[in-house]
N, CA and C atoms as an extended XYZ file, in Angstrom:
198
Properties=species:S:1:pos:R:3:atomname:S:1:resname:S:1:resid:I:1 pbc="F F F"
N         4.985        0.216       -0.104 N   UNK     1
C         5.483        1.559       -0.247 CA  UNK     1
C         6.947        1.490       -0.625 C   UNK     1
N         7.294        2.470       -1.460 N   UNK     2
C         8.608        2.055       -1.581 CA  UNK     2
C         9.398        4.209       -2.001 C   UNK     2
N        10.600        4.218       -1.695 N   UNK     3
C        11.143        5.216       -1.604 CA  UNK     3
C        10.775        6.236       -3.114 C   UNK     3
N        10.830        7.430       -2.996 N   UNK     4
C        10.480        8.059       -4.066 CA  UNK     4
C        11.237        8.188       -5.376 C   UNK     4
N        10.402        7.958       -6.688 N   UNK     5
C        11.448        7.501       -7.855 CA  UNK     5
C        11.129        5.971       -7.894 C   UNK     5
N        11.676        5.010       -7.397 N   UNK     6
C        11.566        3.941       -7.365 CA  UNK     6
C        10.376        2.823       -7.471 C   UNK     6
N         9.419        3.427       -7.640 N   UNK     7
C         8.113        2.585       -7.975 CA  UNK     7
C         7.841        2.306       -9.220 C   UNK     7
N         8.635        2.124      -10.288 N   UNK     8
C         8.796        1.506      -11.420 CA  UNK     8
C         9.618        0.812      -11.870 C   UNK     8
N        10.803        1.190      -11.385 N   UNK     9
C        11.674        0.374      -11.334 CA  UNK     9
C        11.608       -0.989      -10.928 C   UNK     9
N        11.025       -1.253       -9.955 N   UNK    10
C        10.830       -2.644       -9.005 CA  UNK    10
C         9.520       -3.172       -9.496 C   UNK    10
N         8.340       -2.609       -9.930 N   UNK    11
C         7.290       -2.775      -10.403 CA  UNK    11
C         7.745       -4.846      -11.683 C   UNK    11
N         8.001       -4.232      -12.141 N   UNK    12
C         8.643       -5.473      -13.135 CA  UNK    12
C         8.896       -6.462      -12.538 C   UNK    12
N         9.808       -6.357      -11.273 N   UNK    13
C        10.718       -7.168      -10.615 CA  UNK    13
C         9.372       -7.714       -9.246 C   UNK    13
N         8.859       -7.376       -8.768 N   UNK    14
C         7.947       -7.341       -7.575 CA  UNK    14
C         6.418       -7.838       -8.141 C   UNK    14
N         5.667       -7.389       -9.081 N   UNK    15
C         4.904       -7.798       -9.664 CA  UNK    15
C         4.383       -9.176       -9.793 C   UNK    15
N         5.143       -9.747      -10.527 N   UNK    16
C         4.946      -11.181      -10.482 CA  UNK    16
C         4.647      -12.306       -9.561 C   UNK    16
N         5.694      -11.595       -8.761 N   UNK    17
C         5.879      -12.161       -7.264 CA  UNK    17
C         4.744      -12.431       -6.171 C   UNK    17
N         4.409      -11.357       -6.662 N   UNK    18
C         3.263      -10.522       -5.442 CA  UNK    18
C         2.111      -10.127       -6.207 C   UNK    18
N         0.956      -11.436       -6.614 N   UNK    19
C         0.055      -11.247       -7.105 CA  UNK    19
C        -1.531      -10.802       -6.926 C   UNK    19
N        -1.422      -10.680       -5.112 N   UNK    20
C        -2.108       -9.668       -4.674 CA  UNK    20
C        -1.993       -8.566       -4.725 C   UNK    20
N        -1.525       -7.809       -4.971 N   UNK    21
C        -0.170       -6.180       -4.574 CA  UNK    21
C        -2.261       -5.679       -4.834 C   UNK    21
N        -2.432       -4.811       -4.117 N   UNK    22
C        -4.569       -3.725       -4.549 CA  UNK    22
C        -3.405       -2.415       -4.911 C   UNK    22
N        -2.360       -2.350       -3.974 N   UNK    23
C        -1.990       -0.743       -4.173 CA  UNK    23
C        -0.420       -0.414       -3.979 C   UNK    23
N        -0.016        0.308       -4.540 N   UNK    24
C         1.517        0.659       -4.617 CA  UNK    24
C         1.474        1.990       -4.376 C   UNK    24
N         2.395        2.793       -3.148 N   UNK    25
C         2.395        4.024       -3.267 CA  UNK    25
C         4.028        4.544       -3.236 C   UNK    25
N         4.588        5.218       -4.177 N   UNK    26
C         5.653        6.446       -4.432 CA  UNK    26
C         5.844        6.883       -3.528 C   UNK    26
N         6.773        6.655       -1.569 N   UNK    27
C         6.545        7.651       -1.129 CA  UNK    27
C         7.462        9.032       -1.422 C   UNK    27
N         6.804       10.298       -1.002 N   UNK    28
C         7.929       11.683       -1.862 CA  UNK    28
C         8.316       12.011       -0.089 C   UNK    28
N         9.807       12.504       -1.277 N   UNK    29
C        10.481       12.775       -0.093 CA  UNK    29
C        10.889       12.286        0.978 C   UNK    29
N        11.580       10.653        0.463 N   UNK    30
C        11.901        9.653        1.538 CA  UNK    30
C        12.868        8.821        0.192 C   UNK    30
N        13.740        8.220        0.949 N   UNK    31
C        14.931        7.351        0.731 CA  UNK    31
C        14.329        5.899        0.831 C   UNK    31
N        15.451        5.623        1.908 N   UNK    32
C        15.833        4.321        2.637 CA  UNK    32
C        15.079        4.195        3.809 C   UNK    32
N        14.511        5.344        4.553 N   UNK    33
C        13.650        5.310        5.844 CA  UNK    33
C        12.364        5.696        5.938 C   UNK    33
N        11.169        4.972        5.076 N   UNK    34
C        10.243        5.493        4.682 CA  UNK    34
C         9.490        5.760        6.040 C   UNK    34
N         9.193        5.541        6.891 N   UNK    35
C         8.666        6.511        7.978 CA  UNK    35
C         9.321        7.808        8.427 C   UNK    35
N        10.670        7.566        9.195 N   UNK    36
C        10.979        8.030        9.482 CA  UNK    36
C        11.489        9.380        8.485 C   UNK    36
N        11.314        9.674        7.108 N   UNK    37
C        11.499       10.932        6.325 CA  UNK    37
C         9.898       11.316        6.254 C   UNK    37
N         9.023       10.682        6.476 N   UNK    38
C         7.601       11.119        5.597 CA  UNK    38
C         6.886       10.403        6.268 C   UNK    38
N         6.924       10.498        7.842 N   UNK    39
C         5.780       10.219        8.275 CA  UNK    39
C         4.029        9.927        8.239 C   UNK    39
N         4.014       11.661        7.991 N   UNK    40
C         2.909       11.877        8.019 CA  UNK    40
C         2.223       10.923        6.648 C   UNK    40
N         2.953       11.093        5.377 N   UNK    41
C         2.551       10.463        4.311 CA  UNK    41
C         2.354        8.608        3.945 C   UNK    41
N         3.583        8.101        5.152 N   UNK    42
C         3.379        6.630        5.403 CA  UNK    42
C         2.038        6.241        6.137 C   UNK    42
N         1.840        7.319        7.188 N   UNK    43
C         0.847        7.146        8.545 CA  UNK    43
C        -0.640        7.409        7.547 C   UNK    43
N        -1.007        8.360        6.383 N   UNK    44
C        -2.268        8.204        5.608 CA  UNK    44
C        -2.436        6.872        4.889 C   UNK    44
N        -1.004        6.262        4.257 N   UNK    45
C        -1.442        5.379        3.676 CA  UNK    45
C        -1.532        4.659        4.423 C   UNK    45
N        -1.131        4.277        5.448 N   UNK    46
C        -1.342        2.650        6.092 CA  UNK    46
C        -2.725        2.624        6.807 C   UNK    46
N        -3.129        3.888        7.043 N   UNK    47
C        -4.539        3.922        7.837 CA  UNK    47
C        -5.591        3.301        6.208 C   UNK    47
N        -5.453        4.321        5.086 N   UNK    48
C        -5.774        4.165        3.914 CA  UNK    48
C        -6.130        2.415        3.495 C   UNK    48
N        -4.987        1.998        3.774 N   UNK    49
C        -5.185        0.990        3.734 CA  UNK    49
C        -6.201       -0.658        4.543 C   UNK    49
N        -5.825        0.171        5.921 N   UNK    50
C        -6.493       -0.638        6.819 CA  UNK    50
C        -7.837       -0.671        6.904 C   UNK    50
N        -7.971        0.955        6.429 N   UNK    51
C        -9.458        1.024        6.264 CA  UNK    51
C       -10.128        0.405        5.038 C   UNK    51
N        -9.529        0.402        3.988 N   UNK    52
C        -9.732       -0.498        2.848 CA  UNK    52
C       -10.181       -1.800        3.299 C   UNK    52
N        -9.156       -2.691        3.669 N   UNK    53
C        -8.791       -4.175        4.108 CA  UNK    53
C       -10.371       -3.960        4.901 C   UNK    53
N       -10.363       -3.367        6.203 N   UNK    54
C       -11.823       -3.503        6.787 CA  UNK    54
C       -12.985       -3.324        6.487 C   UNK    54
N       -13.303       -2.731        5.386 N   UNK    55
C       -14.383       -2.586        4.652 CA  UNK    55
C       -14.474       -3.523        3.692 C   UNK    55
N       -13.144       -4.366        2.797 N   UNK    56
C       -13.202       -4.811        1.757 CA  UNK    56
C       -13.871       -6.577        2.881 C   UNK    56
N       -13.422       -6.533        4.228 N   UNK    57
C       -13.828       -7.995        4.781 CA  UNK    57
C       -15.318       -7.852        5.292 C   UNK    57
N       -15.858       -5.933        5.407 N   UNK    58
C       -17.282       -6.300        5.890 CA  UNK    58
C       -18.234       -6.794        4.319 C   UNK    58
N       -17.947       -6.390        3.068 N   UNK    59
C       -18.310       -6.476        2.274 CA  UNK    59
C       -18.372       -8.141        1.959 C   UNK    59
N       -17.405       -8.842        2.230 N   UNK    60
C       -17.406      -10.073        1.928 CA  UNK    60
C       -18.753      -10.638        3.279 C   UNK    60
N       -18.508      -10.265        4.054 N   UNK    61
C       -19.260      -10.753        5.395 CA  UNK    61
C       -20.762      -10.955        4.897 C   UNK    61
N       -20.820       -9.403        4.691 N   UNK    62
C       -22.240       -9.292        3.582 CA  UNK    62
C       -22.841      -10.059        2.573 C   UNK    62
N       -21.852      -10.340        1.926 N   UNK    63
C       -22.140      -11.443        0.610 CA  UNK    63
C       -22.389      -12.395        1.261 C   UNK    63
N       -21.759      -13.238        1.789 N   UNK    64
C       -21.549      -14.296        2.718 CA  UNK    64
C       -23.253      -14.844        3.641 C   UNK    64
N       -23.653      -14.375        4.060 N   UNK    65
C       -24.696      -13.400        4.999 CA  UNK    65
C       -26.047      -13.924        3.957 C   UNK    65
N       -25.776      -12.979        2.795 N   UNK    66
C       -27.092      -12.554        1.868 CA  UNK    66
C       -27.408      -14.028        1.046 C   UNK    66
């Protein structure tokens, strides 16, 4: 997650680096303190996410399994 505006900027720079990255989110209406301006909007994605990650490992389990 990174402050609002700024998710292209760094995209170039971060990218390469980080060749897992599944998802990048813009947060709006936040700076330098991305929870603490936009809670509510950090707290969807990280659930968003976790729930991803846990489904994306039952899916492997499955394969795995079959």
């Amino acid at each position: 997650m990174i402050a609002q505006g700024h998710l292209d900027a760094i995209r170039a720079t971060v990218a390469p680096r980080m060749t897992k990255i599944v998802r990048a989110a813009d947060v709006p209406r936040a700076g330098h303190w991305l929870f603490e301006e936009n809670p509510r909007f950090v707290t969807a994605e990280l659930e968003r996410g976790l729930t991803w990650q846990a489904g994306d490992a039952q899916r492997r389990t499955a394969c795995q399994a079959g």
